[in-house]
C-alpha positions as CSV (number, residue, x, y, z in Angstrom):
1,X,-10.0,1.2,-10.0
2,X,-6.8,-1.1,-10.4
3,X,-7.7,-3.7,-12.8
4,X,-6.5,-6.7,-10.5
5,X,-8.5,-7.1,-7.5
6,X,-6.4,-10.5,-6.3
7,X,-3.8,-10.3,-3.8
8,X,-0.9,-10.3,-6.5
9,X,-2.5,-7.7,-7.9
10,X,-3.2,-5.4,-5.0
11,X,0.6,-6.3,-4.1
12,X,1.5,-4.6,-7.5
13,X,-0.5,-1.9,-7.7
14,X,0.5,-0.7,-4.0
15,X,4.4,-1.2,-4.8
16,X,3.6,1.1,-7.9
17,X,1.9,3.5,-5.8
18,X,4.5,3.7,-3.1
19,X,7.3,4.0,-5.5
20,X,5.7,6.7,-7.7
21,X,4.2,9.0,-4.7
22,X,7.9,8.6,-3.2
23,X,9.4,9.0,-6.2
24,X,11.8,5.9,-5.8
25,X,14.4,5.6,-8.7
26,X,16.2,2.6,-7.6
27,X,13.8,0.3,-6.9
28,X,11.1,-1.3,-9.3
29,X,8.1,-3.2,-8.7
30,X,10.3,-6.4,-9.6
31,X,12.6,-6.1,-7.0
32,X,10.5,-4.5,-4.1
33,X,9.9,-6.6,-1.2
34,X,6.6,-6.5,-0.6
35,X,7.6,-7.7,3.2
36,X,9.9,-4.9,3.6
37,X,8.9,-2.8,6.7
38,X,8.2,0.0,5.0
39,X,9.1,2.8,7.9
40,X,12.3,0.9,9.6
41,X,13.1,-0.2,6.1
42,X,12.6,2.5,3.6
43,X,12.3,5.6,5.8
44,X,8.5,6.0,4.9
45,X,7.3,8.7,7.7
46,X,3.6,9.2,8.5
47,X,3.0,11.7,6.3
48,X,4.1,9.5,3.0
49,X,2.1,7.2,4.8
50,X,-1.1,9.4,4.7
51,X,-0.5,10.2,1.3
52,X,-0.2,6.1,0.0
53,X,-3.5,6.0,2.2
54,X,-5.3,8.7,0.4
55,X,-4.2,7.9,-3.0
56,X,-5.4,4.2,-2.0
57,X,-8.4,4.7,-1.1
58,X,-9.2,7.2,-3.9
59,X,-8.2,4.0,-6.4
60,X,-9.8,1.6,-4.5
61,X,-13.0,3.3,-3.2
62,X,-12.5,2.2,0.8
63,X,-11.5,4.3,3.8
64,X,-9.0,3.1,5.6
65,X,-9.0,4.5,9.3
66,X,-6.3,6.7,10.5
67,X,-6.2,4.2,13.2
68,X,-5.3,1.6,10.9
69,X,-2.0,3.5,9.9
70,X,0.5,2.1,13.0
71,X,-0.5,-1.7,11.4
72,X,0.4,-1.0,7.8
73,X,3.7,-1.8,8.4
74,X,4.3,-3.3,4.9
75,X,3.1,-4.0,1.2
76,X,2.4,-7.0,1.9
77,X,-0.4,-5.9,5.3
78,X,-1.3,-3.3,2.9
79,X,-2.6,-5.1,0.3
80,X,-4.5,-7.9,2.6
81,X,-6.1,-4.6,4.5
82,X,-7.2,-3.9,1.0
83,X,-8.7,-7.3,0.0
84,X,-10.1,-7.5,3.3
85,X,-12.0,-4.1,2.6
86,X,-13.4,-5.4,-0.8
87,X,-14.5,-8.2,0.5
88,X,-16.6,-6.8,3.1
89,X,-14.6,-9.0,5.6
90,X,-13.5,-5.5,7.7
């Protein structure tokens, strides 16, 4: 599991997971925009989409519902869905 479990550090770990599974050379976790729409934005289809998911819940231990997809629109909505998950607040 991700050693940060606060909401910078779900922001980081998510950025790293996006740009490693997508294999993004340009960008860095420095200057991603964790408010970037990630599919407008960044061409993320639902497939990449499915993958972040799966990779995140592996690391994080939660399910997050295929239903859920269409609102994780960014970083940012990602890593609150997250914190809301280990919270027990979902």
């Amino acid at each position: 599991m991700p050693e940060k479990r606060d909401m910078e550090g779900i922001i980081r770990h998510v950025t790293e997971v996006i740009i490693g599974e997508l294999k993004l050379e340009d960008i860095t976790v420095g200057t991603f925009n964790p408010d970037m729409d990630l599919v407008d934005e960044l061409g993320i289809d639902s497939m990449d989409l499915a993958t972040i998911a799966l990779v995140l819940q592996d690391e994080y231990k939660i399910t997050i519902d295929e239903d859920d997809y269409p609102k994780l629109k960014t970083v940012r909505l990602i890593a609150e869905y997250i914190e809301e998950k280990l919270t027990g607040k979902n």
